[in-house]
C-alpha positions as CSV (number, residue, x, y, z in Angstrom):
1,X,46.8,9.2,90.1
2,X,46.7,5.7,90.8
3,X,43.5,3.8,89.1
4,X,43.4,-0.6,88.6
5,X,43.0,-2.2,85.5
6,X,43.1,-5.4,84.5
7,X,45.7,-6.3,82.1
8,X,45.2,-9.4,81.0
9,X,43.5,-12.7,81.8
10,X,43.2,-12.8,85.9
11,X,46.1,-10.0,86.0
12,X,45.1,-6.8,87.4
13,X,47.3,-3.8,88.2
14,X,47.7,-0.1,89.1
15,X,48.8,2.0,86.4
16,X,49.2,5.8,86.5
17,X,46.6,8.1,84.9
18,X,46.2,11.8,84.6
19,X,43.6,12.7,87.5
20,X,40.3,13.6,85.7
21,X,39.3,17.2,84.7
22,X,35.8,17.9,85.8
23,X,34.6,20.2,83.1
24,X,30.6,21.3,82.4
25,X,28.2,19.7,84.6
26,X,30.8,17.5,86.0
27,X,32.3,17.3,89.7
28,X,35.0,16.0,90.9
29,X,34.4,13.2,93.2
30,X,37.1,11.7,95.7
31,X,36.5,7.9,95.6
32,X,36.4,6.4,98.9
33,X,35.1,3.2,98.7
34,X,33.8,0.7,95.4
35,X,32.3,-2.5,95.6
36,X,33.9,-5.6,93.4
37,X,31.1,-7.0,91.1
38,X,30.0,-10.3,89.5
39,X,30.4,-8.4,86.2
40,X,33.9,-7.0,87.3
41,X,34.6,-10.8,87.6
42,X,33.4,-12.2,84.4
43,X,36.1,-9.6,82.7
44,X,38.5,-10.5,85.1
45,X,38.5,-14.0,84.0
46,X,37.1,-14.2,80.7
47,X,38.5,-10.9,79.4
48,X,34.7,-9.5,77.7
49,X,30.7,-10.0,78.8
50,X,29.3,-10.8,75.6
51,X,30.0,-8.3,73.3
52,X,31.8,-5.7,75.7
53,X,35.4,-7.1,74.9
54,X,38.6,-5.6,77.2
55,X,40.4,-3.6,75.1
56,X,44.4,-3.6,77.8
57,X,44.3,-1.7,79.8
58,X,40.5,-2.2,81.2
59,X,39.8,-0.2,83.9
60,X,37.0,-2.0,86.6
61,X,34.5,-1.1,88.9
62,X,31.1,0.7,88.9
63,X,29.8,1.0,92.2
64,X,31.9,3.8,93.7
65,X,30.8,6.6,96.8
66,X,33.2,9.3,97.9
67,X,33.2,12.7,98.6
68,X,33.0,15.9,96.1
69,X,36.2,17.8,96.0
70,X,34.4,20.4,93.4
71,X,31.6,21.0,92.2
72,X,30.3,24.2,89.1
73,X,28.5,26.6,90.6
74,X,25.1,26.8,90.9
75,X,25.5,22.5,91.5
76,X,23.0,21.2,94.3
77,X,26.0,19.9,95.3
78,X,29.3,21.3,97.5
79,X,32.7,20.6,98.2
80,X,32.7,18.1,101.1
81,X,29.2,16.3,100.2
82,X,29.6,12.7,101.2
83,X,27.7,10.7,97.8
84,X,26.7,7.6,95.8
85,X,27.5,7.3,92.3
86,X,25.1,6.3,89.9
87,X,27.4,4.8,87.4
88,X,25.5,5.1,84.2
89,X,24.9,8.6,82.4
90,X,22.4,8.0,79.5
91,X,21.9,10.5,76.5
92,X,18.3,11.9,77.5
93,X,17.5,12.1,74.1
94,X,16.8,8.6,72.7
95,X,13.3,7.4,72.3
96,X,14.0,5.0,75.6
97,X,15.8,7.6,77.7
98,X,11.8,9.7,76.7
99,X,9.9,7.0,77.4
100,X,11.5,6.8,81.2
101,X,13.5,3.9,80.3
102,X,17.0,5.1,81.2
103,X,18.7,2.0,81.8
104,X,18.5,0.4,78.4
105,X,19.6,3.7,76.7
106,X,21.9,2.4,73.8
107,X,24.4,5.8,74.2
108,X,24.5,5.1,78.0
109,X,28.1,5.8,79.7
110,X,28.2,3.2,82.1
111,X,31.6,3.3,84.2
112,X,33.9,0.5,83.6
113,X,32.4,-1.0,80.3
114,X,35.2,-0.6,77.6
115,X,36.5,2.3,76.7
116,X,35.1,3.9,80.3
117,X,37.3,5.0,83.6
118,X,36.4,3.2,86.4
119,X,35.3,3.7,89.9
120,X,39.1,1.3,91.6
121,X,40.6,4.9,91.3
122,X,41.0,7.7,92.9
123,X,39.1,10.4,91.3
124,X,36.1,10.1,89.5
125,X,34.8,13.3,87.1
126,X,30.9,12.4,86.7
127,X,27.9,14.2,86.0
128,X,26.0,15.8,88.5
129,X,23.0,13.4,87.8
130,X,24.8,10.9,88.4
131,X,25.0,11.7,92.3
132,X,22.9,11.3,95.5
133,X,23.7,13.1,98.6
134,X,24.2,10.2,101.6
135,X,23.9,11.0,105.4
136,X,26.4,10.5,107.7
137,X,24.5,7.9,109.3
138,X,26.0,5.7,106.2
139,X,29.2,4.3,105.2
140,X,31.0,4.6,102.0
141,X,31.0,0.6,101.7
142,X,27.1,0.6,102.6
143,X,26.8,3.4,99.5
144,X,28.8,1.6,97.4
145,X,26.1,-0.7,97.7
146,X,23.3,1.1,96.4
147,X,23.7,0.5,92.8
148,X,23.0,-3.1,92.7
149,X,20.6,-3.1,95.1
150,X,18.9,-0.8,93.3
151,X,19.2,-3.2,90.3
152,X,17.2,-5.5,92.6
153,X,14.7,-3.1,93.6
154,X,14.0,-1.9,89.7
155,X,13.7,-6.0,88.8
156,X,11.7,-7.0,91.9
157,X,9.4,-3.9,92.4
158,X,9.0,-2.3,88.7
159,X,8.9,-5.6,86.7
160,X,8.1,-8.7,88.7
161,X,5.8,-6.4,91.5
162,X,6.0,-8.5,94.0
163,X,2.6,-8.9,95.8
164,X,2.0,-9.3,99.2
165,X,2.0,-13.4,100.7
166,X,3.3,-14.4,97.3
167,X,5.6,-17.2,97.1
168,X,9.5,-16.3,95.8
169,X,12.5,-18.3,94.9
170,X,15.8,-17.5,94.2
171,X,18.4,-19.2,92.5
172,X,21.8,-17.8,93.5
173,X,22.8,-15.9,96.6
174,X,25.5,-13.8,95.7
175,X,24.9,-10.3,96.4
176,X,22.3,-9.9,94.1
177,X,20.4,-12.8,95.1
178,X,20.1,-11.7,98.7
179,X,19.2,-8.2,97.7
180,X,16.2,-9.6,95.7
181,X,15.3,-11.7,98.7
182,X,15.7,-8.7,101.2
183,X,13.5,-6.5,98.7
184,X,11.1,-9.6,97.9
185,X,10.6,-9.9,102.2
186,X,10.3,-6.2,102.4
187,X,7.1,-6.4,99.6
188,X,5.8,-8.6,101.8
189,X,6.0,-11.7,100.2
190,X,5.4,-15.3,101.8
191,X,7.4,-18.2,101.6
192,X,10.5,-17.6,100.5
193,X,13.3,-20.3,98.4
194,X,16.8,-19.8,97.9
195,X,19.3,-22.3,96.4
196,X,23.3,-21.7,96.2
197,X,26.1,-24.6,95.8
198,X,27.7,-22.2,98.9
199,X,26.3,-23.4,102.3
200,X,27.6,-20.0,103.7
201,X,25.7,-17.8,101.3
202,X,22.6,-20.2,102.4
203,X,23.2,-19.5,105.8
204,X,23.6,-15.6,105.3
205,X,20.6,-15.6,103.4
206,X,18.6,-17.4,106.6
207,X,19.9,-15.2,109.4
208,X,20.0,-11.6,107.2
209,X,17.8,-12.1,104.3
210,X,14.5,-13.7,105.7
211,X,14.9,-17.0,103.5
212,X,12.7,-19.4,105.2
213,X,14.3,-22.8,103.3
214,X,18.1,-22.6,101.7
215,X,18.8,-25.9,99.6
216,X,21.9,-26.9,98.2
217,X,21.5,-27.4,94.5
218,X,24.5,-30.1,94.8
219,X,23.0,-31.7,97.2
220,X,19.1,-31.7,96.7
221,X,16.5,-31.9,94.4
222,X,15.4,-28.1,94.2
223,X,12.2,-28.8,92.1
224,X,11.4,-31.4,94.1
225,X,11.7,-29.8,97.4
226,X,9.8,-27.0,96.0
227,X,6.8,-29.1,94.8
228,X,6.7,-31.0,97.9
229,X,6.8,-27.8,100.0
230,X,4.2,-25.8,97.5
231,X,2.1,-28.9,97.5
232,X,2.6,-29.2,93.9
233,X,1.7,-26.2,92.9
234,X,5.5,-24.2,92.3
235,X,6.4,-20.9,93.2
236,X,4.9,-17.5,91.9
237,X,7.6,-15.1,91.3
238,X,11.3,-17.0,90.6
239,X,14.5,-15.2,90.2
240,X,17.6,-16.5,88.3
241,X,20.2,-14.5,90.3
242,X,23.3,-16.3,88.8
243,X,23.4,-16.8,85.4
244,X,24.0,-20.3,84.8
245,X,22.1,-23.0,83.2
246,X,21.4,-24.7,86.0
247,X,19.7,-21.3,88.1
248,X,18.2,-20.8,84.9
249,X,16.5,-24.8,84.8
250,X,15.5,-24.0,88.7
251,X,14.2,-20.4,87.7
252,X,11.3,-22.0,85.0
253,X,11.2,-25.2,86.5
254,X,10.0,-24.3,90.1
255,X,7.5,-21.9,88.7
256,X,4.0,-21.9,88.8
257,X,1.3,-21.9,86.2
258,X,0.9,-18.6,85.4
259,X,3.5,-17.3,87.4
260,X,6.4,-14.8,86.2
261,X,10.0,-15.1,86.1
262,X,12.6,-12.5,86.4
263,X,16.5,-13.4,85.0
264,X,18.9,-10.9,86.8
265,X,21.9,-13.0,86.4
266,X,24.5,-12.4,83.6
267,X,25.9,-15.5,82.3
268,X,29.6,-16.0,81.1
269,X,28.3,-17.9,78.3
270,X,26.9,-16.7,74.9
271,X,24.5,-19.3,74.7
272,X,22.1,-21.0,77.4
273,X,19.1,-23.6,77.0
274,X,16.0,-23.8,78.3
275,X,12.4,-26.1,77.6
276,X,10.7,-24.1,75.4
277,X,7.4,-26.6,76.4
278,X,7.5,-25.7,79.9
279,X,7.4,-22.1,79.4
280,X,4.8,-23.0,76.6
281,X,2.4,-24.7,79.1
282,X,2.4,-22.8,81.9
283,X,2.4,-19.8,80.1
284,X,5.2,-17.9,81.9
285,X,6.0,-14.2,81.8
286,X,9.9,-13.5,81.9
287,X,11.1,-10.3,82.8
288,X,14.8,-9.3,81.9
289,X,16.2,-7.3,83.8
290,X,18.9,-4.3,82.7
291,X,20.7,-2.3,85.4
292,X,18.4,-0.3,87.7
293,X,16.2,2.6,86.3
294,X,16.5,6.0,88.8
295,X,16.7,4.0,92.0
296,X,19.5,5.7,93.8
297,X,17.6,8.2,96.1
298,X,15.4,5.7,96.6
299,X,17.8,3.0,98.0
300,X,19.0,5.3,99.7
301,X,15.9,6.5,101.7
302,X,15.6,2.6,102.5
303,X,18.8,2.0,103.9
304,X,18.7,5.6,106.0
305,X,15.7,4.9,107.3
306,X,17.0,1.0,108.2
307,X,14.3,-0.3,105.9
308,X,17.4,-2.6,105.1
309,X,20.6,-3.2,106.8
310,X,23.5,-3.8,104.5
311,X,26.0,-4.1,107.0
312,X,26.7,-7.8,107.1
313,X,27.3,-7.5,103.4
314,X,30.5,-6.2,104.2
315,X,32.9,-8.5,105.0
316,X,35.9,-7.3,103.7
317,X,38.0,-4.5,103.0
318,X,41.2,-3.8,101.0
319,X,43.9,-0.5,100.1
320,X,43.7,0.2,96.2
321,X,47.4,-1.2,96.4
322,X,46.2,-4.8,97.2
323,X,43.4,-5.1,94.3
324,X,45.0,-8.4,92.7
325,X,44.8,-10.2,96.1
326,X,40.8,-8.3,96.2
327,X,39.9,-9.6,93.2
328,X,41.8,-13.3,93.5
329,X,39.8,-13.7,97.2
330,X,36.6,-12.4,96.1
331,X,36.9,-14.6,92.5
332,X,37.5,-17.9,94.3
333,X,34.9,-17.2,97.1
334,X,37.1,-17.6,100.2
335,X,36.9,-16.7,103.8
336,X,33.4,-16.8,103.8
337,X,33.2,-13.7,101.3
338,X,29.6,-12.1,100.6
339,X,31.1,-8.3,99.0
340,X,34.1,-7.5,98.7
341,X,35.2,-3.2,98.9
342,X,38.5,-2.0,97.4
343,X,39.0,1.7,99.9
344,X,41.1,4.2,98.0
């Protein structure tokens, strides 16, 4: 079968694999549709995040839906279920993995980390934990969705627990970004900031995300807007949704007293800065966020019952056989990109 990996610096390909066995617990899922990442990105151009290195050939993407083609018996599931793919499988056995803490397992199988098949293929052999049933009513591209806004969900509602009228900002509005705001606005927070060096992001973030101001970092003083608009007194819950040293200035500097930050964005860089003496004075609590932590059904309850509409998240499409074109477009943000879907 066909499956894309990169193969060097900004070079990805399809190669020919042996289609996966599905042995134990494991179905066979039919891959239909996979979302291209910020993370799928950072290996893309920088070849490793941190400490996951590509090792040639590096098969991408972890936020896959399909369709089971089999399934053991006595599986929940059937031949023909339409899914979402959860793309982590921890161990169950750690002291984390007891203590309800999936996501930072340190055994965790997560798809497309070194060493891992991928979800730009396909077939996908997965365990049966790793799968939530989807209705009709949604589309493989809207399920491919589901993992990182679950990631948004487990950072805005289980750490930061966004309270009602609270004031939010976020800094970066790539698809994480506007999940968090979507998710923030659903919890029923107040006033809401964003900030992106994209004006289209900024304007997707005002007519589908609820933002109520969208500045322009390159263009405008965030922290001073935000003082001026919060009369001085700074945001309570801020988001760094990008990664970069910038977001991450924005993310502490825009805070209130007292108030908590959550850092969502993965950096290409080993090393950022920050004041130590701002956090020091206003006594901050920072939340870092890891993945998502058993959020799938729940996402997808949300986006069934239109609690969210991820539907203008999808603004393009490609065939497995154009994934170097996907991932240049998607990589240089053209054509007014928010997520990009790879449809094998």
């Amino acid at each position: 079968m066909k499956s894309a990996a990169l193969t060097g610096i900004g070079k990805i390909e399809l190669i020919d694999i042996p289609q996966p066995q599905a042995t134990g617990n494991q179905l066979l899922v039919r891959i239909k549709s996979c979302s291209i990442c910020g993370s799928d990105l950072h290996y893309f151009r920088q070849g490793k995040i941190g400490e996951a290195i590509c090792k040639y050939p590096h098969f991408v993407g972890h936020e896959p839906a399909g369709i089971v083609e089999t399934a053991p018996a006595g599986s929940q599931f059937k031949p023909g279920d339409r899914v979402a793919i959860e793309p982590g499988l921890s161990c169950g056995e750690c002291e984390h993995c007891k203590s309800g803490r999936l996501n930072i397992c340190p055994n965790v199988k997560f798809l497309a980390s070194p060493g891992i098949p991928g979800g730009l293929q396909e077939y996908l052999a997965v365990d049966e934990t790793q799968l939530a049933k989807i209705p009709d009513s949604m589309s493989f591209d809207e399920a491919a969705m589901l993992e990182p806004l679950g990631i948004c969900w487990h950072a805005m509602v289980n750490l930061a627990r966004i309270k009602p009228g609270e004031t939010v900002g976020i800094f970066g509005c790539g698809a994480i970004g506007l999940f968090a705001l979507m998710i923030a606005k659903q919890q029923g927070c107040g006033t809401a900031f964003v900030s992106d060096p994209l004006d289209y992001r900024l304007e997707f973030a005002k007519q589908h995300c609820g933002a109520d101001f969208a500045v322009n970092p390159n263009k405008l003083d965030v922290e001073k807007f935000v003082q001026e608009k919060t009369s001085g007194r700074g945001l309570d819950v801020t988001v760094d949704a990008a990664g970069t040293q910038q977001s991450v200035d924005h993310t502490f500097g825009t805070v209130r007293i007292g108030g908590r930050s959550v850092m969502i964005g993965i950096p290409e860089v080993d090393r950022l800065s920050y004041d130590p003496h701002v956090i020091r004075r206003k006594e901050l609590t920072i939340y870092q966020d890891r993945r998502s932590n058993q959020t799938l059904e729940k996402c997808v309850e949300l986006v069934e019952t239109g609690e969210f509409d991820l539907k203008p998240f999808i603004t393009h499409r490609f065939p497995l056989d154009e994934i170097q074109e996907a991932f240049e477009l998607v990589e240089a943000y053209r054509d007014g990109v928010v997520r990009g879907f790879v449809n094998p």
